[in-house]
ROFIDO-233258 format. One record per residue: x, z, y of N, C-alpha, C in turn. Coordinates in pm, whole numbers, plus 32768, in hexadecimal, padded with zeros to 4 digits. Layout:
BEGIN
SITE     nu     nw     nv    cau    caw    cav     cu     cw     cv
SITE      X      Z      Y      X      Z      Y      X      Z      Y
...
% end
This chain:
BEGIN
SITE     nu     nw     nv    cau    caw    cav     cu     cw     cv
SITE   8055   8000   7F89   8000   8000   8000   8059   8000   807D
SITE   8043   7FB9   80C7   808B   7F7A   8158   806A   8024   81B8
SITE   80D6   8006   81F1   80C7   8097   8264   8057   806A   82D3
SITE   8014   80AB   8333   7FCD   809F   837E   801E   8083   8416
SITE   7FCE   8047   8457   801B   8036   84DC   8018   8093   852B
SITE   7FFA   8113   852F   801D   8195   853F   8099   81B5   8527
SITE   808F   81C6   84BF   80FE   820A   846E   819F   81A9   848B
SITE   8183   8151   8481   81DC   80E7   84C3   8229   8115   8554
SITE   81C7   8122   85A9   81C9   8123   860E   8214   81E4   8632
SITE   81CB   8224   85F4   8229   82AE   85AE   82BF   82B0   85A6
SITE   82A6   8270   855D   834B   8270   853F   83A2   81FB   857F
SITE   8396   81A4   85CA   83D1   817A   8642   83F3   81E3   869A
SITE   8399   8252   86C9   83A2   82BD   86F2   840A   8304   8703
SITE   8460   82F8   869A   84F9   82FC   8677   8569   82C9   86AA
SITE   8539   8258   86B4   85A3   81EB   86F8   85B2   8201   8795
SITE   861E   8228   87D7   865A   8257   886D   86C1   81D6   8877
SITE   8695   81AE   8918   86EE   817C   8960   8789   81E0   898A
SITE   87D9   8194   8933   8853   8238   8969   8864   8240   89E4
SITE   881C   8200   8A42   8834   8226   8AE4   87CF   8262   8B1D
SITE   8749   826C   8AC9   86EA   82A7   8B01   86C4   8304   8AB1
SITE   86AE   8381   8AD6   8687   83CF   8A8D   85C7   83E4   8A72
SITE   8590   8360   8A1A   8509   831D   8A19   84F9   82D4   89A3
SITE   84B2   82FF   893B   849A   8266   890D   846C   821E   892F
SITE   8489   8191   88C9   8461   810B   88CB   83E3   8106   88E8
SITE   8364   815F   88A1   82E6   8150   88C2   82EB   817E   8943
SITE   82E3   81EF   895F   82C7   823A   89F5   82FD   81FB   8A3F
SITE   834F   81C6   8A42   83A9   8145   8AA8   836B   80BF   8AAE
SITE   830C   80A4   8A50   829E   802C   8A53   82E7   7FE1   8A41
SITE   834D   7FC9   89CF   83D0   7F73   899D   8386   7F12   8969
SITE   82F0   7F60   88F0   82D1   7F04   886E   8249   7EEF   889B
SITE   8254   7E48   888D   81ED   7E07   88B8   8165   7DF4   886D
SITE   81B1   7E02   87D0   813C   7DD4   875E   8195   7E23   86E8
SITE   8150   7E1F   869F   8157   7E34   8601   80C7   7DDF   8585
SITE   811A   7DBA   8547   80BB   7D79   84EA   80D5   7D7B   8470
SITE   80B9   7DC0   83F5   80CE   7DDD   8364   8075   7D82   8327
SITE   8098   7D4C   82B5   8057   7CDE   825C   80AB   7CFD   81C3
SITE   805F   7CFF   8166   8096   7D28   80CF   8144   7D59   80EC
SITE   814A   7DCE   8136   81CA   7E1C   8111   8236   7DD6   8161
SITE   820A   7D87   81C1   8250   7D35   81EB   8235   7D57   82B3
SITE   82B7   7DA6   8315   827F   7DE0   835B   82C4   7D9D   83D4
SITE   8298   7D6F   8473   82B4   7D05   84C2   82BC   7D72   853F
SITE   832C   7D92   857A   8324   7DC5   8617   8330   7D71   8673
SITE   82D9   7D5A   86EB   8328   7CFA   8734   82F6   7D72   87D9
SITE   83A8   7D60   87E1   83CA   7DB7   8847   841A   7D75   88CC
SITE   8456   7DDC   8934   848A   7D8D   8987   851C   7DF2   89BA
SITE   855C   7DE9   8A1A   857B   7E5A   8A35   8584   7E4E   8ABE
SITE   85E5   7ECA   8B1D   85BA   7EC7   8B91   8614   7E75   8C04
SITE   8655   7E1C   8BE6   8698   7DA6   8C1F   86B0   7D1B   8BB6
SITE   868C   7CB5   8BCD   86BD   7C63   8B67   873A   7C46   8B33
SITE   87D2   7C8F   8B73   8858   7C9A   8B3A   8865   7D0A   8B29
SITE   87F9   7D6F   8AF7   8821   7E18   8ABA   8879   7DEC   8A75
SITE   8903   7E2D   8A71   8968   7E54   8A11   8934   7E7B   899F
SITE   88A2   7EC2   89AB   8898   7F25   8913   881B   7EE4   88AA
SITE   87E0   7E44   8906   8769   7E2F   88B2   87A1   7E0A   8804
SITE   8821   7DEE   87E4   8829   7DC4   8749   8828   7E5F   86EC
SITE   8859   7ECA   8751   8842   7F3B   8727   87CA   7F8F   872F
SITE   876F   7F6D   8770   86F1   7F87   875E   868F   7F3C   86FC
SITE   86B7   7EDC   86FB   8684   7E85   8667   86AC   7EEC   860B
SITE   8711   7EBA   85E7   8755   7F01   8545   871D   7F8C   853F
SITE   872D   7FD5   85B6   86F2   8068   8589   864C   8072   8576
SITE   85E0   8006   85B4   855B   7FF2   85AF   8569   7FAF   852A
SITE   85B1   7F63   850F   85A6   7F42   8473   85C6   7FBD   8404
SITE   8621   7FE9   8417   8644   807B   83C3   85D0   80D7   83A7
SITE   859B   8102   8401   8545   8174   8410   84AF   8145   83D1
SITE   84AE   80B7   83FA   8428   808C   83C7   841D   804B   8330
SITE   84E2   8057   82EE   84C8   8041   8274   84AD   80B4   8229
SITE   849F   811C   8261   8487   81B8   8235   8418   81CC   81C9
SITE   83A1   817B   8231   830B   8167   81FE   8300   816F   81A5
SITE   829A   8179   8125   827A   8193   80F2   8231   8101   80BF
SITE   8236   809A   8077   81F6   800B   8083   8236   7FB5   80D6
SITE   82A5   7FCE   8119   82D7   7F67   8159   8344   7F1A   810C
SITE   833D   7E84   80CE   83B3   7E6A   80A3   83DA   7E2A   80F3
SITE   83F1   7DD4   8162   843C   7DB5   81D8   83EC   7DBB   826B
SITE   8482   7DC4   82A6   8462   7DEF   835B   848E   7D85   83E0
SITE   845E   7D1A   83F5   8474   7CE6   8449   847E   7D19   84FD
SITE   84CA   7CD6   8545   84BC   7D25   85AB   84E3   7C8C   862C
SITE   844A   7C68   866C   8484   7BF6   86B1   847C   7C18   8743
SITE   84CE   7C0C   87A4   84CF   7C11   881D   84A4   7BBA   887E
SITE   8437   7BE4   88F8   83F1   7BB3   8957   842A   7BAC   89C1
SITE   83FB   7B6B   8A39   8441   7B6C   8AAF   83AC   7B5E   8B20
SITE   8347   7B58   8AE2   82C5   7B33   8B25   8258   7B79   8B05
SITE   8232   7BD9   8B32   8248   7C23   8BAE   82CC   7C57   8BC7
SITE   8334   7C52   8C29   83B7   7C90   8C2D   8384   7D2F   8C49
SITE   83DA   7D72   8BEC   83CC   7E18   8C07   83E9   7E4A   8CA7
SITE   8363   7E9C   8CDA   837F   7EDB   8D57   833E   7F67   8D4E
SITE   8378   7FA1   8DAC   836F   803F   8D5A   82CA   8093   8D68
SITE   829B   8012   8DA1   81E7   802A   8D88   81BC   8049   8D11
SITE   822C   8004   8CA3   81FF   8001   8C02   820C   8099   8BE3
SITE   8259   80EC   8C38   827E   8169   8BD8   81F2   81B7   8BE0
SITE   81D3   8200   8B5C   8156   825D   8B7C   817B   82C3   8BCE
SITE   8112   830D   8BF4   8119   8358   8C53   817F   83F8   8BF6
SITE   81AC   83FF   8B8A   81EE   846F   8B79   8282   8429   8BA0
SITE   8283   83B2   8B78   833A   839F   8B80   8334   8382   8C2B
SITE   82D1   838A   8C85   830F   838D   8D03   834A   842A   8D3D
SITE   82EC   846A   8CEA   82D1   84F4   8D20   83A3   8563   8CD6
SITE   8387   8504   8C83   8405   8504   8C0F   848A   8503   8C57
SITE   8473   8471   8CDA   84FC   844B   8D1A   84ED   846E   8D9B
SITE   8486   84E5   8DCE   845D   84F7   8E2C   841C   849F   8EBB
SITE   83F0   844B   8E95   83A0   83C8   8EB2   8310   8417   8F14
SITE   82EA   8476   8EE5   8255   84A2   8ED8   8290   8550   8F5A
% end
């Protein structure tokens, strides 16, 4: 049984920009998630289009989400449209970087 897009989204939760102390979700990094027979798709962005750290935010969003429970592979494709602006962050990771 395929993980839920919750739970997905959970454990991205995990995954930190090493310059920001935020995740990927709360930072409004991940745009989508889509699971199909065990088979699991992130498509994310990050917060400049020459981040130094987006191949390392892949690999670790792939890691964490091979954790799952039903997941036998983790894709992870990167967006540029909508470009990330810090409107995306929810309101805890502003409050987080003192934003709020």
């Amino acid at each position: 049984m395929s993980p839920t897009e919750e739970q997905v989204l959970d454990a991205l939760k995990q995954v930190y920009d090493p310059e920001i102390p935020v995740d990927i979700v709360n930072l409004g990094l991940v745009y989508g998630v889509s699971i199909e027979d065990g088979i699991v798709r992130v498509k994310m962005t990050t917060t400049s289009p020459g981040c130094p750290v987006g191949d390392f935010l892949a690999q670790e969003a792939k890691r964490v989400v091979r954790t799952l429970d039903g997941v036998d592979a983790v894709g992870v494709e990167f967006a540029w449209d909508p470009p990330w602006t810090p409107e995306m962050m929810t309101e805890d990771a502003k409050k987080k970087l003192g934003w709020q």
